[in-house]
Structure formats: C-alpha cells, structure tokens
C-alpha beads as a LAMMPS data file, in Angstrom:
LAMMPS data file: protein, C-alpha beads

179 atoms
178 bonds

1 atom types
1 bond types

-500.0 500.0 xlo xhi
-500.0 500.0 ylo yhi
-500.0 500.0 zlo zhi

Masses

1 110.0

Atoms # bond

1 1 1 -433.571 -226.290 352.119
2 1 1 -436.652 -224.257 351.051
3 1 1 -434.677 -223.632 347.549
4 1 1 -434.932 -227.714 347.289
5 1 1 -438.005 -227.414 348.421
6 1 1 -439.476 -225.227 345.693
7 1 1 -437.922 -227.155 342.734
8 1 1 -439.476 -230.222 344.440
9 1 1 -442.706 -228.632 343.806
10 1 1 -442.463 -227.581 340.487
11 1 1 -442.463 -224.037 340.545
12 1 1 -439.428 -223.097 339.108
13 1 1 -439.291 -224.102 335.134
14 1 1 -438.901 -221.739 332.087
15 1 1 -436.763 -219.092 331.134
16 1 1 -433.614 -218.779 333.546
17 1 1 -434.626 -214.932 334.331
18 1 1 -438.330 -215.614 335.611
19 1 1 -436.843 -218.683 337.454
20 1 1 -434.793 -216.903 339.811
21 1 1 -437.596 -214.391 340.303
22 1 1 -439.836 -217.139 341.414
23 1 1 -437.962 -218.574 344.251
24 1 1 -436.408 -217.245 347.113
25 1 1 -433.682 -216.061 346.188
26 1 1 -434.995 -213.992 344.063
27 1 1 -434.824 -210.837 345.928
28 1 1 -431.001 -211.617 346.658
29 1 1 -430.153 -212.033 343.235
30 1 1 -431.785 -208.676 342.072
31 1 1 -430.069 -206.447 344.818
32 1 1 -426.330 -208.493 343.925
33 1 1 -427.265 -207.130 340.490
34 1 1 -428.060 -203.615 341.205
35 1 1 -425.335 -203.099 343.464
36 1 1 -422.312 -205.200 342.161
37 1 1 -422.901 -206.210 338.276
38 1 1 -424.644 -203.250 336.946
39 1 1 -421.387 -200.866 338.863
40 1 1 -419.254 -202.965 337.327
41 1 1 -420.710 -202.959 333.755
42 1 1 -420.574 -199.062 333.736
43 1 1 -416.606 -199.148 335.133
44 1 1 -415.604 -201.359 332.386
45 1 1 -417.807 -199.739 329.516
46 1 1 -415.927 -196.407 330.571
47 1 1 -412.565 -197.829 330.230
48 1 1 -413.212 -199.089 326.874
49 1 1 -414.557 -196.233 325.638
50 1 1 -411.245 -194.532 327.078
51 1 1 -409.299 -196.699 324.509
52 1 1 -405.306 -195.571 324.751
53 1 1 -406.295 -195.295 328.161
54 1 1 -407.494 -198.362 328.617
55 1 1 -404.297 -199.446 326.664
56 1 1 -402.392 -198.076 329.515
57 1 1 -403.820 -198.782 332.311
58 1 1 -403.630 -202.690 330.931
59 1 1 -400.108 -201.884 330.798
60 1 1 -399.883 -200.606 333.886
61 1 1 -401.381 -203.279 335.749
62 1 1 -399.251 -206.176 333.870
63 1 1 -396.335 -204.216 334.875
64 1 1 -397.396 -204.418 338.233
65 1 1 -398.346 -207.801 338.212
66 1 1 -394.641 -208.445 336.807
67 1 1 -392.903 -206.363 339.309
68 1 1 -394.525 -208.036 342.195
69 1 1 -393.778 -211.213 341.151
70 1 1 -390.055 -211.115 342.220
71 1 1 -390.529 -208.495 344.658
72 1 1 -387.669 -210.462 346.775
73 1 1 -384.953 -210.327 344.551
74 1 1 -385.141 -206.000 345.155
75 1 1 -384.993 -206.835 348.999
76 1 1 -382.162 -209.599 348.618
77 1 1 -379.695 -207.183 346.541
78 1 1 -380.567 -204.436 349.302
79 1 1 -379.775 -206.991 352.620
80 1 1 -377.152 -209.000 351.105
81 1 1 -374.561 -207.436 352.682
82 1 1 -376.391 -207.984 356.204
83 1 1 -377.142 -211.187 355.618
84 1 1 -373.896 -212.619 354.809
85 1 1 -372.716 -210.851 358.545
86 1 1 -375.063 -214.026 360.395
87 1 1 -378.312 -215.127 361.551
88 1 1 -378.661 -212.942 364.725
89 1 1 -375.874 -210.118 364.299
90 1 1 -371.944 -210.182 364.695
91 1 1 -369.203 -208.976 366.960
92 1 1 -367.230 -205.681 365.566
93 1 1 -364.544 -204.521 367.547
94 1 1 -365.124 -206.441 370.275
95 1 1 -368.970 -205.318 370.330
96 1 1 -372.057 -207.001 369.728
97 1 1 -374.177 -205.735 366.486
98 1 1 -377.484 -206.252 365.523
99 1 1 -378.241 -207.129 361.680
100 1 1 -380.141 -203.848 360.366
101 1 1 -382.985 -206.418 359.039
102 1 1 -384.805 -207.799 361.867
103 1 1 -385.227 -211.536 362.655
104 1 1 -388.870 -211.962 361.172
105 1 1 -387.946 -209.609 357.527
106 1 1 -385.347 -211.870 357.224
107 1 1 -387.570 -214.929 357.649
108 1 1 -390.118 -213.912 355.457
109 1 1 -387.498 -213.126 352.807
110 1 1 -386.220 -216.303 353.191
111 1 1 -389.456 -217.899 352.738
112 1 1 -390.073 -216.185 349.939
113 1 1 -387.082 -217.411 348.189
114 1 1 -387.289 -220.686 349.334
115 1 1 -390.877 -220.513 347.829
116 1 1 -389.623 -219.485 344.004
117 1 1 -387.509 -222.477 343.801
118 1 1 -384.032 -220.472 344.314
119 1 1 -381.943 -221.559 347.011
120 1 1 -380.804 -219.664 350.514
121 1 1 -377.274 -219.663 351.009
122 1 1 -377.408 -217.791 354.330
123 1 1 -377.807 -219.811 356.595
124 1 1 -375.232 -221.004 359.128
125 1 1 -373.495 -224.792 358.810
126 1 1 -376.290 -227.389 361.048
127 1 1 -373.930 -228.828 363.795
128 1 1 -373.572 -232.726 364.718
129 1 1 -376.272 -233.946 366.831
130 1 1 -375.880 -234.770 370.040
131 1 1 -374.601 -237.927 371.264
132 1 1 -375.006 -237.134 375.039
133 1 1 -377.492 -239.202 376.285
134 1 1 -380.801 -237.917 378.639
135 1 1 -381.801 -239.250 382.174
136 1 1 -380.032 -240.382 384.650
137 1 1 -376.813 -242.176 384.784
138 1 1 -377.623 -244.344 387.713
139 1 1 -380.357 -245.168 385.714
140 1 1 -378.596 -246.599 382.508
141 1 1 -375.497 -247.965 385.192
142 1 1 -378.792 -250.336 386.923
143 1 1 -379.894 -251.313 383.170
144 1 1 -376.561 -253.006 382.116
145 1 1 -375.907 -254.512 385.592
146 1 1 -379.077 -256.425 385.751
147 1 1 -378.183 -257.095 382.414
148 1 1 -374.638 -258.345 383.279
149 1 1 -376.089 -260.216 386.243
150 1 1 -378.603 -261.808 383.630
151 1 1 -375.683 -263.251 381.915
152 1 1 -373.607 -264.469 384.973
153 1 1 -376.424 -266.377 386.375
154 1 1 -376.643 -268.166 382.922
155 1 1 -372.805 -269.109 383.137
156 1 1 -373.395 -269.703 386.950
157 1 1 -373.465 -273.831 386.804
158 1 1 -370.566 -273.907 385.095
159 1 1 -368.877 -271.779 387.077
160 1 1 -369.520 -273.414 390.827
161 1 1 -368.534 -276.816 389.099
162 1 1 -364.900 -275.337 388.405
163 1 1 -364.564 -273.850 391.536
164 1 1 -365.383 -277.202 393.001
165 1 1 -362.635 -278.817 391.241
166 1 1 -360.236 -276.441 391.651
167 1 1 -361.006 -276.630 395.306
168 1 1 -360.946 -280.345 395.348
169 1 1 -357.347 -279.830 393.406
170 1 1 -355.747 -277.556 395.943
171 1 1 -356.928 -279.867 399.221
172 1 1 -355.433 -282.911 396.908
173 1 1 -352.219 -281.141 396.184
174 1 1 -352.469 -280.362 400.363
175 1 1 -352.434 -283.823 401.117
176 1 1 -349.783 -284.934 399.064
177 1 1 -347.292 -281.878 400.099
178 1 1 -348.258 -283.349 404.199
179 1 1 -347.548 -287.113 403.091

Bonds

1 1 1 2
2 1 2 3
3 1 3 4
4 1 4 5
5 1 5 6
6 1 6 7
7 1 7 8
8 1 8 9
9 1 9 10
10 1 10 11
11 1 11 12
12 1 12 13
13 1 13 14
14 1 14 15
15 1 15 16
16 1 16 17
17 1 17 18
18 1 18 19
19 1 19 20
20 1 20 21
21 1 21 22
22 1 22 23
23 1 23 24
24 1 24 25
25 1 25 26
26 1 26 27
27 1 27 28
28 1 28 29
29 1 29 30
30 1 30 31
31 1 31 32
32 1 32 33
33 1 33 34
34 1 34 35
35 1 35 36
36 1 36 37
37 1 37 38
38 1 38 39
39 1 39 40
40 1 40 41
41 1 41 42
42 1 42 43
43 1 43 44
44 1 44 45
45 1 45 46
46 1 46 47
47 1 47 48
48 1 48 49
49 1 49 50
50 1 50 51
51 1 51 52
52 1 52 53
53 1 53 54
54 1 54 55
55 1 55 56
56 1 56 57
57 1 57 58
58 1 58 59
59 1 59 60
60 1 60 61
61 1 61 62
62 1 62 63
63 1 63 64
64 1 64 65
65 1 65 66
66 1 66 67
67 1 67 68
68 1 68 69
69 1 69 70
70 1 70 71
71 1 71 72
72 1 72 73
73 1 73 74
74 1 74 75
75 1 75 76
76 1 76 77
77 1 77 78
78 1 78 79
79 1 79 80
80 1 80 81
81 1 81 82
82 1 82 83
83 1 83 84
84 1 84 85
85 1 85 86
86 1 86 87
87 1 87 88
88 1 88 89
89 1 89 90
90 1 90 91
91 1 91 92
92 1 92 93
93 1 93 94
94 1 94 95
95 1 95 96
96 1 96 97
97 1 97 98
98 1 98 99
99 1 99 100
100 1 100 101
101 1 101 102
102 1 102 103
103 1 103 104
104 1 104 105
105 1 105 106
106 1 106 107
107 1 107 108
108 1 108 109
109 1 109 110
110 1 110 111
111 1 111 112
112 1 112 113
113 1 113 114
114 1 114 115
115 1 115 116
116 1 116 117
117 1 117 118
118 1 118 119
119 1 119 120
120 1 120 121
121 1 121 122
122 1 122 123
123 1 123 124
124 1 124 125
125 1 125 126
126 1 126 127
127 1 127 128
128 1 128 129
129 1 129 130
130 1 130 131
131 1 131 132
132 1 132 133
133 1 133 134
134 1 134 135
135 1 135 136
136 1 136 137
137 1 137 138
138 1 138 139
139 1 139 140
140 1 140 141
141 1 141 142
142 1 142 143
143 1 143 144
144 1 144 145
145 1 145 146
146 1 146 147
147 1 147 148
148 1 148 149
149 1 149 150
150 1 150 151
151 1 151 152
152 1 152 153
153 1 153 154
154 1 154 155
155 1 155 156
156 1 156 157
157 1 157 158
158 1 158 159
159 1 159 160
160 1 160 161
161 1 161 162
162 1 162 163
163 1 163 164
164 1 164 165
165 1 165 166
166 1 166 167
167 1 167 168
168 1 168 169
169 1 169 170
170 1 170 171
171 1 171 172
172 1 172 173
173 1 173 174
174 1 174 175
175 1 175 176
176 1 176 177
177 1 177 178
178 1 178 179
C-alpha cells in the first residue's frame, strides 16, 4: 500500500536505479543484490572463465537431467520379477510371502509410470460388482407388497363383481339340482 502510495505522489520518476532507491523498497532491493545477485555473478563468471570445465560440468548436469528423467524404467527392470508375483505377496510352498518392494514403492512406481504415458500391466483383473443388494430384506419384502396391494385394490371392483356372479351361479345351479 505505501509503494502505491508513493507513486501516487510523484516521487518515483527517472532512471529505473534511483527509482527503487527512492521508495521503500529500496533498502530490500539493495541487500537481495548484495547477498543473492552479486554471489551469483562471481559463481558464474568463475565457471566461464574455467572453460572445458565449464564444458563439463554442462555436460554433466544434462546428463543428469537425462538420467532422471526415466529414473523408473531402472526400478521397473529391477522389481519386475516381484511385481509380476501380485499386489500384496504370494503363497510358496504352502507359505505366505511378502513382495521384497513394499506396498507404497510400488505405488509410487506405478504412479510414475502411469504419469509418462506407458501403461501398468501389474495389476490384478477388477472383479464384477456386486449385485447383492444393502438394507434390510424385510425392508424391500414391505416395498413390493404395498406395491402389490396398490395394484389389487385397483383390480378390486372387478374382482367382487365376479365373485358375485359366480356366487349367484353356484346358489342357481343349487336350486335347480333341489327342483
């Protein structure tokens, strides 16, 4: 705020160095110079002057930087054997045994691949999902008989008029079987 403040007022203006000095930052900027730019400056005069060394250490570094790039592929040759065992470990001779790369190495790994586009074979088949259903039976048995009933009591008219007649029926054919 008092940075806005002081170009509000007109007292920074001129050449970029004397500008900085005027405000209040001023102070900070001089100190980041002295103890970060100025270091810096020397460092990198010294390895130019170096020359062939400078040549090498540039080498060195873009080696690095290319090494590390695929650092998982080193990892995946060295596990691949494990991995292919399971997820969690695998039964030999009728005994349990752990995978020699721990759950969370192998997750990161697998991350990692995952992450440079190349795909992770290792992992076991997903199963089916469940059909079996959650809460109560009695529950889901009350649903569909209301349900039912709901549909009964539509049909009921119809059905009280048939049982009438075939009532009325069975006391006619009564009557005619006493006569």
């Amino acid at each position: 705020m008092q940075l806005f403040e002081e170009l509000n007022r007109g007292e920074v203006g001129g050449d970029k160095e004397t500008e900085l000095n005027r405000t209040s930052l001023g102070e900070h900027v001089k100190i980041f110079r002295s103890s970060f730019l100025q270091p810096l400056l020397k460092s990198c005069k010294r390895i130019i002057r170096g020359g062939v060394m400078a040549n090498n250490a540039v080498k060195a570094v873009a080696k690095a930087v290319g090494e590390y790039q695929y650092p998982w592929r080193e990892k995946l040759a060295k596990y691949k054997t494990e991995l292919c065992k399971g997820v969690w470990g695998y039964w030999e001779l009728g005994a349990w045994k752990q995978l020699d790369i721990s759950g969370r190495r192998r997750a990161r790994l697998r991350k990692e691949v995952l992450l440079a586009g190349q795909d992770w074979p290792y992992d076991p088949a997903r199963k089916e999902m469940r059909t079996k259903r959650k809460g109560h039976k009695c529950d889901r048995i009350a649903a569909e008989k209301r349900a039912n009933t709901a549909e009964l009591m539509k049909k009921m008219p119809q059905m009280l008029l048939d049982y009438k007649k075939r009532r009325w029926e069975r006391k006619m054919k009564e009557e005619d079987s006493k006569k």
